[in-house]
Chimera marker file (.cmm) of the C-alpha trace (Angstrom):
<marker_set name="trace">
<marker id="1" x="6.929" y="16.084" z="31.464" r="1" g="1" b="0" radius="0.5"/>
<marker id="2" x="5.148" y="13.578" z="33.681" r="1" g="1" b="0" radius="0.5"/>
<marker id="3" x="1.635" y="14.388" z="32.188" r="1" g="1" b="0" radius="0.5"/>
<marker id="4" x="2.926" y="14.102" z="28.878" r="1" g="1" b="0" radius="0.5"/>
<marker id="5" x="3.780" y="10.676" z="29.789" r="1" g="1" b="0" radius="0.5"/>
<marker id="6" x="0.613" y="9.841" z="31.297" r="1" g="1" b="0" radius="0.5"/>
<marker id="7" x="-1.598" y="11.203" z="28.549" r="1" g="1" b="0" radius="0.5"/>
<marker id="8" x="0.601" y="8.986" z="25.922" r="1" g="1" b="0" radius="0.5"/>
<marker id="9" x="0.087" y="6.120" z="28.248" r="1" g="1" b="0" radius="0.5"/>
<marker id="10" x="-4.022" y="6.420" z="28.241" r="1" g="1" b="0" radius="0.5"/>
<marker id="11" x="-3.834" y="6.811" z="24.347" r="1" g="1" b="0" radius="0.5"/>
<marker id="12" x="-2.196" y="3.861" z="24.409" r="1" g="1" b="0" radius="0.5"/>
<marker id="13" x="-4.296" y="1.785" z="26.419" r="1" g="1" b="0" radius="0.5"/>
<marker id="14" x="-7.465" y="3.482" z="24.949" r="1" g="1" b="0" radius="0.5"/>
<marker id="15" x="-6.146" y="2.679" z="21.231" r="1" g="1" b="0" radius="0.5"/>
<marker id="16" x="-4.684" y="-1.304" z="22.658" r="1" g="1" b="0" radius="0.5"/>
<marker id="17" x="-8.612" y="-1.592" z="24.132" r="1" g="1" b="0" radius="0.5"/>
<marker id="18" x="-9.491" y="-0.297" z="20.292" r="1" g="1" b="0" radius="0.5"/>
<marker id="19" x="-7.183" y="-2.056" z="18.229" r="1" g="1" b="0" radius="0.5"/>
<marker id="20" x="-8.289" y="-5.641" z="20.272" r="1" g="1" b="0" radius="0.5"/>
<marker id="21" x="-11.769" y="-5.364" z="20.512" r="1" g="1" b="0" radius="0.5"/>
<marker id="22" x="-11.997" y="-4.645" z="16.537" r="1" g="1" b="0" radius="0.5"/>
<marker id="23" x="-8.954" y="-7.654" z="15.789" r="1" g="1" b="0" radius="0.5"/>
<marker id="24" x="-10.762" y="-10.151" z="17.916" r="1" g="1" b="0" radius="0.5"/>
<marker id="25" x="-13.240" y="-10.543" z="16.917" r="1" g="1" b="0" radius="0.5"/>
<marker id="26" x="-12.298" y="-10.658" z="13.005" r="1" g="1" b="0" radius="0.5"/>
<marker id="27" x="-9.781" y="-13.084" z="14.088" r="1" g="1" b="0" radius="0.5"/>
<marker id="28" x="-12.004" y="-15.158" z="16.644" r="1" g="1" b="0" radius="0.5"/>
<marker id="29" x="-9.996" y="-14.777" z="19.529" r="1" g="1" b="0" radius="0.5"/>
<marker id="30" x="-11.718" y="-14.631" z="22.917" r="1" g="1" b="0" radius="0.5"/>
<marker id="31" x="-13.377" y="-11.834" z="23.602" r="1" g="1" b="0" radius="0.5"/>
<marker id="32" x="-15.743" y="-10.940" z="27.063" r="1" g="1" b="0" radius="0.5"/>
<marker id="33" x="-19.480" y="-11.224" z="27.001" r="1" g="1" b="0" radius="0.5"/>
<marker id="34" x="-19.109" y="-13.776" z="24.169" r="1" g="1" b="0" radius="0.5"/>
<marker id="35" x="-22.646" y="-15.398" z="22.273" r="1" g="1" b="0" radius="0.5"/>
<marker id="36" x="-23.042" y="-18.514" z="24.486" r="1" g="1" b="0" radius="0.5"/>
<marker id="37" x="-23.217" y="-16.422" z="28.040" r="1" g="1" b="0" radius="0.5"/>
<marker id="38" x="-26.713" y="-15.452" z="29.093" r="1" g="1" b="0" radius="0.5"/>
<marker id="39" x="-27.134" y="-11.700" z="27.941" r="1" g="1" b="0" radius="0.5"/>
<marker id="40" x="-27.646" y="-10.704" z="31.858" r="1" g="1" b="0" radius="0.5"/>
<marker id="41" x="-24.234" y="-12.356" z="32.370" r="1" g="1" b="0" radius="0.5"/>
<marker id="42" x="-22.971" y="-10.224" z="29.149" r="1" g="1" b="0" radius="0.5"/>
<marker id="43" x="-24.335" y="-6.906" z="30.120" r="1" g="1" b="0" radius="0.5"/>
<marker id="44" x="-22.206" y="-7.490" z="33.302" r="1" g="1" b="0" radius="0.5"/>
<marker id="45" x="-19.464" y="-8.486" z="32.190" r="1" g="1" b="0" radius="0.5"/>
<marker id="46" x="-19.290" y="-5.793" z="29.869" r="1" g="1" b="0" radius="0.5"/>
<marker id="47" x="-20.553" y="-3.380" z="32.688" r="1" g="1" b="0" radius="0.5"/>
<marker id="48" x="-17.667" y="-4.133" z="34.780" r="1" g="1" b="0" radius="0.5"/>
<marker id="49" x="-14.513" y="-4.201" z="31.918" r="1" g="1" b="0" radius="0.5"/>
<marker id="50" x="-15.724" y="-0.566" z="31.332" r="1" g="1" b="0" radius="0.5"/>
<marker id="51" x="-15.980" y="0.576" z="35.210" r="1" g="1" b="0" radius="0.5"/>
<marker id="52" x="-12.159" y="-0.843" z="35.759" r="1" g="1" b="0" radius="0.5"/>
<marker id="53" x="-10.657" y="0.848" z="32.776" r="1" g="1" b="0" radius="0.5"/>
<marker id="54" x="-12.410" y="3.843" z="33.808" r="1" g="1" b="0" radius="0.5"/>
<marker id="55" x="-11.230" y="3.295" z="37.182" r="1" g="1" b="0" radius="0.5"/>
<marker id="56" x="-7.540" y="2.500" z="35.447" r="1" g="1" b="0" radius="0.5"/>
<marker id="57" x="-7.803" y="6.279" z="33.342" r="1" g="1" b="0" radius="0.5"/>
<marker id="58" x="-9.027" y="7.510" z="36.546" r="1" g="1" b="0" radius="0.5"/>
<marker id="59" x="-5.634" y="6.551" z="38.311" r="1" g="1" b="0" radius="0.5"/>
<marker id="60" x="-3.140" y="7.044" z="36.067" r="1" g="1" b="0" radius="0.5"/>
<marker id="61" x="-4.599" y="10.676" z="35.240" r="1" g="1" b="0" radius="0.5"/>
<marker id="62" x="-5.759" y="11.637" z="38.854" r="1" g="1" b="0" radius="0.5"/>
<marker id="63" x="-7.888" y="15.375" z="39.409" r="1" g="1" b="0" radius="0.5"/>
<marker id="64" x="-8.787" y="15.268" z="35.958" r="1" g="1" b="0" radius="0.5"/>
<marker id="65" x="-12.094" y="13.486" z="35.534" r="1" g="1" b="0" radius="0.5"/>
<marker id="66" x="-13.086" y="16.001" z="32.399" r="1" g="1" b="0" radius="0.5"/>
<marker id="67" x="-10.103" y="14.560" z="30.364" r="1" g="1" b="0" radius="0.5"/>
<marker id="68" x="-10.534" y="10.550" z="31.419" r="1" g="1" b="0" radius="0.5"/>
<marker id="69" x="-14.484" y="11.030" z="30.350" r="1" g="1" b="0" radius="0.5"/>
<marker id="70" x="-13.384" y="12.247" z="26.998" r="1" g="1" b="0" radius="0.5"/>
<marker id="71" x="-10.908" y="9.466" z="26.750" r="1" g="1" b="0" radius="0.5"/>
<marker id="72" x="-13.754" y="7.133" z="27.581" r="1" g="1" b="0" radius="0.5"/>
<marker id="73" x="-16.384" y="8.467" z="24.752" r="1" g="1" b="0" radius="0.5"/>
<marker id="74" x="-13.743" y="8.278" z="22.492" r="1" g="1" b="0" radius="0.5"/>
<marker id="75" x="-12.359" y="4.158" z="22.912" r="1" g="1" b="0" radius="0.5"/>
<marker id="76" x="-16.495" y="3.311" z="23.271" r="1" g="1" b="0" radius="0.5"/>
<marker id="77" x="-16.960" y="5.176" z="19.992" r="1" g="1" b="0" radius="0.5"/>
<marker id="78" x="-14.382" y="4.146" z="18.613" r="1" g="1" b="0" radius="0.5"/>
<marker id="79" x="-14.691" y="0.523" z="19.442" r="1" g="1" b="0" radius="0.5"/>
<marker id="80" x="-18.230" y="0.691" z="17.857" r="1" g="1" b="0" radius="0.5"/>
<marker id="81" x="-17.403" y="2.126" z="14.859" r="1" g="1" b="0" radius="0.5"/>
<marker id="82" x="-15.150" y="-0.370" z="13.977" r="1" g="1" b="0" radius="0.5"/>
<marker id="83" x="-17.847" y="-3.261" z="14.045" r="1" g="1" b="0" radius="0.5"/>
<marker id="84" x="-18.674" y="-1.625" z="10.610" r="1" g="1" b="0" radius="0.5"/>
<marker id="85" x="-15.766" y="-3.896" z="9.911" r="1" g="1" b="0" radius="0.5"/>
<marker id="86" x="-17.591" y="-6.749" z="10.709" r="1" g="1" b="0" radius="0.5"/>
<marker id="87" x="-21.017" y="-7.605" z="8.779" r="1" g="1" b="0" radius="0.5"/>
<marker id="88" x="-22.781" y="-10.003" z="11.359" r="1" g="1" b="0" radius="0.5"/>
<marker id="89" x="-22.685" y="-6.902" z="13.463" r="1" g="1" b="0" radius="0.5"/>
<marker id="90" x="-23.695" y="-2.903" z="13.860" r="1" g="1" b="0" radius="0.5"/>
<marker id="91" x="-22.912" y="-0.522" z="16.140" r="1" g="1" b="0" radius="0.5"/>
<marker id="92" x="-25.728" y="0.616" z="18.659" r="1" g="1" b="0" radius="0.5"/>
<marker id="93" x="-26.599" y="3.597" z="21.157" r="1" g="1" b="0" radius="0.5"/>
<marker id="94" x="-26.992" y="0.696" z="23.561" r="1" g="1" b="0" radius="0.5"/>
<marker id="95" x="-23.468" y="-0.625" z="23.380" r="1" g="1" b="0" radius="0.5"/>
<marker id="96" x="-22.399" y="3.013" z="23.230" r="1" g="1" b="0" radius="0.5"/>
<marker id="97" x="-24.272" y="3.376" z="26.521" r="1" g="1" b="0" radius="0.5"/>
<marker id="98" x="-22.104" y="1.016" z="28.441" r="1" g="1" b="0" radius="0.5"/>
<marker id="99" x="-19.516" y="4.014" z="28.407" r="1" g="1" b="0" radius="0.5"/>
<marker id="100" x="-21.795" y="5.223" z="31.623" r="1" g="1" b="0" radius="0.5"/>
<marker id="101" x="-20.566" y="2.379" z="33.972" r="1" g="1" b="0" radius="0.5"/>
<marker id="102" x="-16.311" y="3.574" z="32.489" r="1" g="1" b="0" radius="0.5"/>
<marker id="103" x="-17.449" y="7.056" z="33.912" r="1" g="1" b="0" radius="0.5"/>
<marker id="104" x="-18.828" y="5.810" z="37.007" r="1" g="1" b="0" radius="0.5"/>
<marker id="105" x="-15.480" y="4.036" z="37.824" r="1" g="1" b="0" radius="0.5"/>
<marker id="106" x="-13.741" y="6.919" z="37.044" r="1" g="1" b="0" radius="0.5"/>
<marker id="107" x="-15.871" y="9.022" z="39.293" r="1" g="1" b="0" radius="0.5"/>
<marker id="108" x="-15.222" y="6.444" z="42.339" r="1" g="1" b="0" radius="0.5"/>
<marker id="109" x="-11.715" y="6.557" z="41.575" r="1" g="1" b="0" radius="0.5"/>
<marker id="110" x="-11.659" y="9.945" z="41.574" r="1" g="1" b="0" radius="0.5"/>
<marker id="111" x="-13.328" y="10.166" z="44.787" r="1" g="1" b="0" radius="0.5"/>
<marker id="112" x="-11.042" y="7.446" z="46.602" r="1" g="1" b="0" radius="0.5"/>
<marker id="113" x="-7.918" y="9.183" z="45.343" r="1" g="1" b="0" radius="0.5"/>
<marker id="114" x="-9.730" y="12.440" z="46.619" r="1" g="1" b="0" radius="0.5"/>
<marker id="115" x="-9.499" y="11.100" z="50.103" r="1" g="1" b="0" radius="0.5"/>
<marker id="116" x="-6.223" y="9.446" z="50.436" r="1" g="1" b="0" radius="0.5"/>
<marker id="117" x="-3.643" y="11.085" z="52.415" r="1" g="1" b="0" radius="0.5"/>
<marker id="118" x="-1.508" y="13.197" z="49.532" r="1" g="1" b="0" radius="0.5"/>
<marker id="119" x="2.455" y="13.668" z="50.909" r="1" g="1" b="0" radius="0.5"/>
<marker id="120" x="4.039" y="16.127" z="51.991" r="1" g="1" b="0" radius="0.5"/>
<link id1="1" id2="2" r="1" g="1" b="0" radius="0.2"/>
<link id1="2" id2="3" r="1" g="1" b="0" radius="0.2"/>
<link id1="3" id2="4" r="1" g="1" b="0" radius="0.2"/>
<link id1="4" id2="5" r="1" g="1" b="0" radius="0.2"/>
<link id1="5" id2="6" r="1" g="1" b="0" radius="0.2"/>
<link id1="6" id2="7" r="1" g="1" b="0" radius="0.2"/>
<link id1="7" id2="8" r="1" g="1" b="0" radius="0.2"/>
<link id1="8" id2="9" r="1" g="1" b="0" radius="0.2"/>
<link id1="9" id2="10" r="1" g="1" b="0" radius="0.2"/>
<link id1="10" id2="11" r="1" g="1" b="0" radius="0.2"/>
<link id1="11" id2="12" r="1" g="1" b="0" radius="0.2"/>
<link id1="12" id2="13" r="1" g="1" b="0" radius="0.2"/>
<link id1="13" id2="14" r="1" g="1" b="0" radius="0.2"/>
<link id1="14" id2="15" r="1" g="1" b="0" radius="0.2"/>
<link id1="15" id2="16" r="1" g="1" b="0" radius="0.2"/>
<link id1="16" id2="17" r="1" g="1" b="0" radius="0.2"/>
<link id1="17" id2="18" r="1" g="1" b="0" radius="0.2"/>
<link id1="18" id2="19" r="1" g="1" b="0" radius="0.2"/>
<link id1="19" id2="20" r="1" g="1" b="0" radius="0.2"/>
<link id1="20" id2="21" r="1" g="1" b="0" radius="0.2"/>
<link id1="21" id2="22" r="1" g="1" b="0" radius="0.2"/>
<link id1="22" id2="23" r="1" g="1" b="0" radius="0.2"/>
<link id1="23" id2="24" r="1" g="1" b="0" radius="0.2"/>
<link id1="24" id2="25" r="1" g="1" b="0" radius="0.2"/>
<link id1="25" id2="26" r="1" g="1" b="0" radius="0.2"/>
<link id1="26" id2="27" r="1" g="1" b="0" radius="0.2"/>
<link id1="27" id2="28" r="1" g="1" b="0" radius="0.2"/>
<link id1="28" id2="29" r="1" g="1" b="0" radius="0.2"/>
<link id1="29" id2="30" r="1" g="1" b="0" radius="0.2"/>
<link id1="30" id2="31" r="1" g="1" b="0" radius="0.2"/>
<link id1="31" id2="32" r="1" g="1" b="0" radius="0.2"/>
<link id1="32" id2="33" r="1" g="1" b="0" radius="0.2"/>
<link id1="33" id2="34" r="1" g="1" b="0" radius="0.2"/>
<link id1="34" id2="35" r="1" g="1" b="0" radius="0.2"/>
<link id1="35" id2="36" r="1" g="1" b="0" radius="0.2"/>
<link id1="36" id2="37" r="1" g="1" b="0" radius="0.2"/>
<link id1="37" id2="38" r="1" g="1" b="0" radius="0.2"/>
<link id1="38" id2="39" r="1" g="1" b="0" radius="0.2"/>
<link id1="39" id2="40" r="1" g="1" b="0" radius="0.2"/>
<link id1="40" id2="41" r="1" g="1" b="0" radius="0.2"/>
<link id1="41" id2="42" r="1" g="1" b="0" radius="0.2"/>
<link id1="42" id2="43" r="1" g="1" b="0" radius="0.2"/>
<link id1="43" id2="44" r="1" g="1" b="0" radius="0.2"/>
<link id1="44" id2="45" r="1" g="1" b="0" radius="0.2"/>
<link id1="45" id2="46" r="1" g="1" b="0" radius="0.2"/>
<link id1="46" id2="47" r="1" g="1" b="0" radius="0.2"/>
<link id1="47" id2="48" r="1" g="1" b="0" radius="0.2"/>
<link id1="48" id2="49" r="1" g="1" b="0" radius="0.2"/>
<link id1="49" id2="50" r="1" g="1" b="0" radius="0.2"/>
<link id1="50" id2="51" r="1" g="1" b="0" radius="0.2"/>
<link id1="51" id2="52" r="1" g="1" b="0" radius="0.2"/>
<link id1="52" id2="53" r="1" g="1" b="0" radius="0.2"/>
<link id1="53" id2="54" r="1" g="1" b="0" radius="0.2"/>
<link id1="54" id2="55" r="1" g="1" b="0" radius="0.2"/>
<link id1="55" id2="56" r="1" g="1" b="0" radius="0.2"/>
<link id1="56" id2="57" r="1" g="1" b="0" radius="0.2"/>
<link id1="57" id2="58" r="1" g="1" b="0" radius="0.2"/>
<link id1="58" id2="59" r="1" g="1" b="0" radius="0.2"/>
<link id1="59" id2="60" r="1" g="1" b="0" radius="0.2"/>
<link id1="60" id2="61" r="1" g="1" b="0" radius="0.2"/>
<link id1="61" id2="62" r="1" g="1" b="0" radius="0.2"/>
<link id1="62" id2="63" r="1" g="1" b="0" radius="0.2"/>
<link id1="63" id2="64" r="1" g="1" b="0" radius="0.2"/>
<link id1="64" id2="65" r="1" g="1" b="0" radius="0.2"/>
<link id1="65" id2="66" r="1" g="1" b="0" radius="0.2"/>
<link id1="66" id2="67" r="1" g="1" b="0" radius="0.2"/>
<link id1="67" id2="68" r="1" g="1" b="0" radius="0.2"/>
<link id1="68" id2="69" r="1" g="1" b="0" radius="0.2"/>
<link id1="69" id2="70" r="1" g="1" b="0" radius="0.2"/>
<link id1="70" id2="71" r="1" g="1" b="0" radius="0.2"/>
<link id1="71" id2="72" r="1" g="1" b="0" radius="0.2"/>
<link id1="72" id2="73" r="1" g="1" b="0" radius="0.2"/>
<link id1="73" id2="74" r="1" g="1" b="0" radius="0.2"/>
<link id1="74" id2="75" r="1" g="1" b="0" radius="0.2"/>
<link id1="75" id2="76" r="1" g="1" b="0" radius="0.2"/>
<link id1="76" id2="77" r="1" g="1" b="0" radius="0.2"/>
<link id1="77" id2="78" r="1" g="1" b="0" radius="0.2"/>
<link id1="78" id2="79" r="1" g="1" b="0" radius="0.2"/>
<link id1="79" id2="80" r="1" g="1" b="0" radius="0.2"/>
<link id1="80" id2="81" r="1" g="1" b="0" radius="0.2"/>
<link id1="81" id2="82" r="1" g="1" b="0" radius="0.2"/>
<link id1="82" id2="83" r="1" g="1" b="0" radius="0.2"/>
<link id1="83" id2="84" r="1" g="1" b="0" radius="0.2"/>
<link id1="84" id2="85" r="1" g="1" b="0" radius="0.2"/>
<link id1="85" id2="86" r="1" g="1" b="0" radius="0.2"/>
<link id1="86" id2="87" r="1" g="1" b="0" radius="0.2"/>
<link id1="87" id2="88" r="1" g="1" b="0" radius="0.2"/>
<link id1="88" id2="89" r="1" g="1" b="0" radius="0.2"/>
<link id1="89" id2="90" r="1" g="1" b="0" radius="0.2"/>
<link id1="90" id2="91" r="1" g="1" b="0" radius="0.2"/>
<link id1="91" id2="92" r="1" g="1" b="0" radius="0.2"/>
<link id1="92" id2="93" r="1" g="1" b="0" radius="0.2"/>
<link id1="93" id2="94" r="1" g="1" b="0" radius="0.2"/>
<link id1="94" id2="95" r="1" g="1" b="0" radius="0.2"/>
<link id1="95" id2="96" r="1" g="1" b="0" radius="0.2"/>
<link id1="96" id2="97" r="1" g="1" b="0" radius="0.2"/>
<link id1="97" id2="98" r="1" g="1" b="0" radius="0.2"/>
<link id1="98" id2="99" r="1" g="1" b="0" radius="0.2"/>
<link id1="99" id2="100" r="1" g="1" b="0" radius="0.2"/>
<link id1="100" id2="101" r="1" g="1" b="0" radius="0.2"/>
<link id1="101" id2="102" r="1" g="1" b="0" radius="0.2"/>
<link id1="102" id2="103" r="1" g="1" b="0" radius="0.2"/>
<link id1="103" id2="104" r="1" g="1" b="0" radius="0.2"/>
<link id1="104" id2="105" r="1" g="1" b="0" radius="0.2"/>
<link id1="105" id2="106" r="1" g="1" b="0" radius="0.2"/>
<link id1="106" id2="107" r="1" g="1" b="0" radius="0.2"/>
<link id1="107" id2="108" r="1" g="1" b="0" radius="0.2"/>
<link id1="108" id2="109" r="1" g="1" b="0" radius="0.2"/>
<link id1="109" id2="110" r="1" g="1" b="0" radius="0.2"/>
<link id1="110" id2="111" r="1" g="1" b="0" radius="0.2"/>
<link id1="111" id2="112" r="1" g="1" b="0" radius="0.2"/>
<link id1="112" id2="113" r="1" g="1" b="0" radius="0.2"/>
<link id1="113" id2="114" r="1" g="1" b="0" radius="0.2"/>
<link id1="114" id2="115" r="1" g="1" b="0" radius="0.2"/>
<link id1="115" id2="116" r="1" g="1" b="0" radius="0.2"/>
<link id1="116" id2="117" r="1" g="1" b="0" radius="0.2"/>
<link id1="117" id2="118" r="1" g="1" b="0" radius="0.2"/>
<link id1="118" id2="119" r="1" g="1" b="0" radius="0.2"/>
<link id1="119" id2="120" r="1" g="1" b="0" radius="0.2"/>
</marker_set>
């Protein structure tokens, strides 16, 4: 019953991340890596959103790095699908990319929680 839970809880945040990144920026609310940040500073920021939600996946569905990964593919392609939405832009394999750094979180995650005491 508990992974039940947890799998319905990283749908949900995977289609929240979705659902917001797609609204926000028909709507103009603020979004990271916005136009008037250097695109170092962008790459970054964007870098680092996707390492902490992996990192997030990572915890709430610990020992299973296979399923968070898929999870991860799935909100990136998702996410850039939707700019079809949106006609100033287009989805790219770079922004698809950016999934890498989500997986790498997860991975560190995965290897902290590998190492913590477990109890009894």
């Amino acid at each position: 019953m508990r992974l039940n839970r947890q799998f319905t809880i990283v749908t949900a945040l995977g289609l929240a991340l979705t659902t917001y990144a797609a609204v926000a920026a028909l709507k103009g609310w603020p979004v990271i890596g916005e136009h008037h940040h250097d695109e170092r500073v962008m790459l970054i920021e964007r870098l680092s959103v996707w390492a902490l939600f992996g990192s997030a996946l990572s915890l709430l569905l610990p020992g299973r790095l296979m399923i968070v990964c898929g999870f991860l593919i799935v909100t990136s392609l998702a996410i850039e699908l939707s700019q079809i939405l949106r006609p100033d832009r287009y989805p790219s394999l770079f922004s698809a990319a950016q999934i890498l750094s989500g997986i790498v979180g997860a991975a560190i995650a995965q290897l902290v929680l590998m190492f913590l005491p477990r109890p009894p």
